[in-house]
C-alpha positions in Angstrom: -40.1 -14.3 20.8 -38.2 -11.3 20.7 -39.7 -8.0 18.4 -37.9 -5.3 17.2 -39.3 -2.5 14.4 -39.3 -2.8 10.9 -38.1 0.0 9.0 -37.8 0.7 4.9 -35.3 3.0 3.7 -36.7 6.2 4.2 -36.2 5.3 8.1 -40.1 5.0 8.6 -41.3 2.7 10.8 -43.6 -0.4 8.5 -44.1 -3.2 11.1 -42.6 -5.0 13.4 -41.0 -8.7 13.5 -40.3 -11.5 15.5 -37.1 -12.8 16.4 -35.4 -15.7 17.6 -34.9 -15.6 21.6 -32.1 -18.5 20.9 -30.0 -15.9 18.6 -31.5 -12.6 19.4 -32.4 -13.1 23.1 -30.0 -14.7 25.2 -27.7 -13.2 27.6 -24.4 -12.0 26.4 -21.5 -13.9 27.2 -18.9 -11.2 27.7 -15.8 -13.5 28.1 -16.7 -15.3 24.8 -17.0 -12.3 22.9 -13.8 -10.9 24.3 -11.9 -14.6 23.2 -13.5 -14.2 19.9 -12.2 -10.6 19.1 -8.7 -11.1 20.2 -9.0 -14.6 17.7 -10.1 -12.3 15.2 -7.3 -9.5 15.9 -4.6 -12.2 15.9 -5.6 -13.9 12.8 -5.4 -10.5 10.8 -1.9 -9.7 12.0 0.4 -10.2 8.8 3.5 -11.4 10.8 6.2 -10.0 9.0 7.9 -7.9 11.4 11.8 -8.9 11.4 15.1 -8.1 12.4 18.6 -8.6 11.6 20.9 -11.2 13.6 24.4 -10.7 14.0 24.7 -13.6 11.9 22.6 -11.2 9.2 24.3 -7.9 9.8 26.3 -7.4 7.2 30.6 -6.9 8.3 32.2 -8.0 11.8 34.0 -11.0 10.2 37.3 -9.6 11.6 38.2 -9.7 15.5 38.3 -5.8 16.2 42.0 -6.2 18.4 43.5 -9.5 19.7 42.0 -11.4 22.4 44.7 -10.0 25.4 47.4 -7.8 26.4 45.2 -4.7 24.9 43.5 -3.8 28.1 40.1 -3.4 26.6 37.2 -6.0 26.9 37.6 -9.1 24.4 35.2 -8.8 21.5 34.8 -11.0 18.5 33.1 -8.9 16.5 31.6 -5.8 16.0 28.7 -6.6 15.1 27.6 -8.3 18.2 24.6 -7.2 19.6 26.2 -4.4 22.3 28.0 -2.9 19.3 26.2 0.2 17.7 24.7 -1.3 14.2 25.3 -4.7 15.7 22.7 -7.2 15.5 19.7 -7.6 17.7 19.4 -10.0 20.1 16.3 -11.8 20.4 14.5 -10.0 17.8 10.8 -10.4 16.5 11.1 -12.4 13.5 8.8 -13.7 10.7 6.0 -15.7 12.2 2.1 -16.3 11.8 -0.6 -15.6 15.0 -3.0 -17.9 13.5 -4.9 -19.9 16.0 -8.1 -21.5 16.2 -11.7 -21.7 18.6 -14.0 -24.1 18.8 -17.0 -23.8 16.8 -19.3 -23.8 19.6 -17.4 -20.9 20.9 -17.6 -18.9 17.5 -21.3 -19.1 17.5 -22.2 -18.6 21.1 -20.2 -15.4 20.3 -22.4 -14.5 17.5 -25.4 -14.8 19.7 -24.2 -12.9 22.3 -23.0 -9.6 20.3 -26.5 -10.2 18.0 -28.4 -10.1 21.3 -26.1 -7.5 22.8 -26.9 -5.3 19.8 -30.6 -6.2 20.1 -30.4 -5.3 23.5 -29.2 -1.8 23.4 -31.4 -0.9 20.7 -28.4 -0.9 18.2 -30.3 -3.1 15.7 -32.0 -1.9 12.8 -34.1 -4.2 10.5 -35.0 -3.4 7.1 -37.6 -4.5 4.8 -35.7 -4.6 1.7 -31.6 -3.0 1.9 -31.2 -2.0 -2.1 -30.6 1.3 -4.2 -31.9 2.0 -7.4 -28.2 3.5 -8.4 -24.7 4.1 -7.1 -25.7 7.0 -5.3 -24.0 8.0 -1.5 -26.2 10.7 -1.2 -28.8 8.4 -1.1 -27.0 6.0 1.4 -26.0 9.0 3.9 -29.4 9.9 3.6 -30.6 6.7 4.7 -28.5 6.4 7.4 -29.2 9.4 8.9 -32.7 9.1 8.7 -32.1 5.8 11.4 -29.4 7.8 13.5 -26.8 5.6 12.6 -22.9 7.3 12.8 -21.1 4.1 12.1 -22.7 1.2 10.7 -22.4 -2.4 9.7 -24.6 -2.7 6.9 -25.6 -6.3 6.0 -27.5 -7.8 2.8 -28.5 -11.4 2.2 -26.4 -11.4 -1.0 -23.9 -9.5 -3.0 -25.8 -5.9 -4.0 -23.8 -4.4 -6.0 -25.2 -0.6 -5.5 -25.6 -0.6 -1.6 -21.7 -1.7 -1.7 -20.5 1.0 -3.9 -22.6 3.8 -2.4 -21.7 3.2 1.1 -17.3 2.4 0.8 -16.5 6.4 1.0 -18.4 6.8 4.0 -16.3 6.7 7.2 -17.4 4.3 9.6 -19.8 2.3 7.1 -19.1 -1.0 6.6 -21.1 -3.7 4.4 -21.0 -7.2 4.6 -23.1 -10.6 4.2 -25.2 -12.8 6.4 -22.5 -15.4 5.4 -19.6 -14.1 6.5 -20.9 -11.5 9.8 -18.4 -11.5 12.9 -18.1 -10.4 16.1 -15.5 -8.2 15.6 -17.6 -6.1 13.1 -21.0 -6.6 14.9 -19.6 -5.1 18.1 -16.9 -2.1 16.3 -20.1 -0.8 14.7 -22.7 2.2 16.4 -25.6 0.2 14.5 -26.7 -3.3 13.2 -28.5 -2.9 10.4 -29.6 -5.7 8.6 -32.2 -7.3 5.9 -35.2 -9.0 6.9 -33.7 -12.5 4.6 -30.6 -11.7 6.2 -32.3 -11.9 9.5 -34.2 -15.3 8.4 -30.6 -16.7 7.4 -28.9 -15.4 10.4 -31.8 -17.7 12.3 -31.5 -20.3 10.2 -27.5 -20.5 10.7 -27.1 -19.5 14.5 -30.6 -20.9 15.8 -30.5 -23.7 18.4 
C-alpha cells in the first residue's frame, strides 16, 4: 500500500495514511491521459463560431454587367466569395465537438493523473478541509503553509466556506470527489484533497 503524509490545516504534518496501489500506485498511462484532456477540451468548446454564405450576405441579387461583349470576367454577383464583402466560402459554421470515451478509459485516466500526482509529491491529504468563516486570509494562509501556488482543492461534499474563501484566489480551484477530472487534476501545481474524499475516490476508482 502506498503512504503519503497527513496534514491539518495549519500545514503540520499529523500522520500518515495508506492508499490504494490500484488508484494511487499504478503507472501512468500518458496516452490515456492525453485522450482524456483533449475529450475534455472538445466537449467545453461552445460551437458557435459562424460565418455568412453568399447565400446570407445581404445584396448581389443583380448581375454586376451582362454576361459578354464587356471584356471583363463574367460574374453573377457581387457578393460571391472573390468579391470584397462577398461571402465566405467554406466557412466554420454552428456545430457541437461533443464526443464520447469509454468508461474504462475515463477511469484508467483518473488513476493515472491520481498516481501521477502521488508520484511527484503533488498530493496533499488533509485531515479535515473546512473553515470556521468566509475568510481568504485564512485559505492563502493555508495554502501557503503546504507550498501550494495553484491548487485543486477537493472536499467530500458541498462546504460552503472553503468554496467562497478560495474563488478570488488565482489559480485555486475547488471541486468534489464526485465530479474530479483529469483535466483539473493535472492543470493544477497541488492535489489537495480530504481524507473521506480520499476514502470515496477509493471506493469509486478502486479495482
Amino acid at each position: 500500500m502506498a503512504k503519503t503524509n497527513l496534514y491539518d490545516m495549519t500545514g503540520k504534518v499529523i500522520g500518515e495514511i495508506e492508499l490504494n496501489d490500484s488508484v494511487f500506485g499504478i503507472e501512468p498511462n500518458t496516452a490515456v491521459m492525453h485522450e482524456v484532456v483533449k475529450n475534455h477540451l472538445a466537449n467545453m468548446r461552445q460551437g458557435t463560431q459562424s460565418t455568412l454564405t453568399r447565400a446570407e450576405v445581404r445584396g448581389g441579387g443583380r448581375k454586376p454587367w451582362r454576361q459578354k461583349g464587356t471584356g471583363r470576367a463574367r460574374q453573377g454577383s457581387i457578393r460571391a466569395p472573390q468579391w470584397t464583402h462577398g461571402g465566405i466560402a467554406l466557412g466554420p459554421k454552428p456545430r457541437s465537438y461533443r464526443y464520447t470515451l469509454n468508461k474504462k478509459s475515463r477511469q484508467l485516466a483518473i488513476r493515472s493523473a491520481l498516481s501521477a500526482k502521488l508520484a511527484a509529491g503533488a498530493m496533499v491529504v488533509v485531515d479535515n478541509i473546512t473553515l470556521p468563516e468566509i475568510k481568504t486570509k485564512a485559505m492563502v494562509s493555508f495554502l501557503e503553509s503546504i507550498s501550494a501556488k495553484s491548487a485543486l482543492i477537493v472536499t467530500p461534499a458541498v462546504e460552503k466556506n472553503v468554496v467562497l474563501s478560495a474563488r478570488n484566489i488565482p489559480g485555486v480551484q475547488t471541486t468534489f470527489a464526485s465530479v474530479i477530472n483529469v483535466y483539473d487534476i493535472l492543470k493544477a501545481d497541488k492535489f489537495v484533497v480530504d481524507q473521506k474524499a480520499v476514502e470515496m475516490i477509493q471506493e469509486v476508482y478502486a479495482k
